[in-house]
N, C-alpha and C positions, 0 to 999 in steps of 0.2 A: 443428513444433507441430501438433499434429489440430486438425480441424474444429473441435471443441469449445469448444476454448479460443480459436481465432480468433473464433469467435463471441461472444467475452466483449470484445473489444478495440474498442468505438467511440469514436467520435468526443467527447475528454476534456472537448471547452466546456464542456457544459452537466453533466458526469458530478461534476466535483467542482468544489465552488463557492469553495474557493480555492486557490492555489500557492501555492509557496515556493521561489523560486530557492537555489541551494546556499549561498550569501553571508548571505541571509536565514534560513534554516534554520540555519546556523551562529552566527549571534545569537542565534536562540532557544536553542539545547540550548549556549549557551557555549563552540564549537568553531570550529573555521577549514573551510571551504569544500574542502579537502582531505581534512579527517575525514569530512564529509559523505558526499564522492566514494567513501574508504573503507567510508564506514557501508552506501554504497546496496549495494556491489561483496561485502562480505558479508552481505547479505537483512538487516542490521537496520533495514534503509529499503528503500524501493522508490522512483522516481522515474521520470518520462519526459517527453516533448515533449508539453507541454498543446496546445500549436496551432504551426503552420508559422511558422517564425522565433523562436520563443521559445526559450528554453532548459533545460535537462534541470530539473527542479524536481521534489518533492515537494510531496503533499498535507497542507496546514495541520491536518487533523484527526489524524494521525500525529504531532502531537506536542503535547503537553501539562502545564501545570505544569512548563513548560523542561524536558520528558524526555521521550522517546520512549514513547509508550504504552507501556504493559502489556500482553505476549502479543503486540504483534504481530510483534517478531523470529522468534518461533515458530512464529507463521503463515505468515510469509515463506516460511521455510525449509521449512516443509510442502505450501507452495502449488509451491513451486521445484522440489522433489522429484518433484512430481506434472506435471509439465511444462510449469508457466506459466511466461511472462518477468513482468518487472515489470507491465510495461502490462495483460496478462490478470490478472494479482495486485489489480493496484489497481481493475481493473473488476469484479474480483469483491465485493472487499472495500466496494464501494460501490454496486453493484447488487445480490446475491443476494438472494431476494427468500424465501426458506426461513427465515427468520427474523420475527420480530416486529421491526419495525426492519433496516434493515444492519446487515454486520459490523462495520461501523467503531465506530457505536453501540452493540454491544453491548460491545467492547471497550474504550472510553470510559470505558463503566460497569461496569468491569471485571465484565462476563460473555462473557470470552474460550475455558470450556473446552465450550460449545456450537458457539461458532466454529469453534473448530480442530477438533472432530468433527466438524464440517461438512467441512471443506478436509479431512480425513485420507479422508472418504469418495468423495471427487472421484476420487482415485488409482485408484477399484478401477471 
């Protein structure tokens, strides 16, 4: 992973203000904790260790109206491309600061193809 993207990976406490363990997130979007594990392993989720002891979880903002945002599979797999793990993914997705707002926010509110012009221009 470059410099770069190491520098996107802090400490998630205070980064996103809440989780979602796989159990829990598979309540929400109506699937079993296996799909989850699926969903993360194909970029239509991202997930990681919020703090020491806890367990691999997704961010609560990732999903929506019991369905995975809008755009953000797309971003995943753009950010993944570009040589982020999840953890750099999601500190992006929650700090870049090149926006009016985060990207999580922008994609919320379904203005996702500023976003992912954003993360395509990461690559280069």
């Amino acid at each position: 992973m470059s410099e770069r993207i190491q520098d996107l990976t802090p400490d998630f406490a205070g980064l996103v203000e809440e989780w979602l363990d796989w159990s829990e997130a598979g309540a929400v979007l109506g699937v079993t904790p296996a799909k989850i594990r699926t969903m993360v392993r194909d970029h239509e989720l991202a997930a990681a260790v919020p703090a020491p002891g806890s367990p691999p979880s997704v961010p609560a903002l990732f999903l929506q109206d019991g369905l995975v945002v809008k755009g953000l599979p797309g971003l995943l797999t753009v950010l993944h491309d570009g040589g982020f793990d999840d953890r750099a993914a999601i500190a992006w997705i929650f700090t870049d600061a090149d926006l009016p707002g985060r990207p999580i926010d922008a994609l919320r509110e379904n203005r996702g193809s500023e976003v992912k012009r954003r993360a395509q221009a990461l690559g280069f």
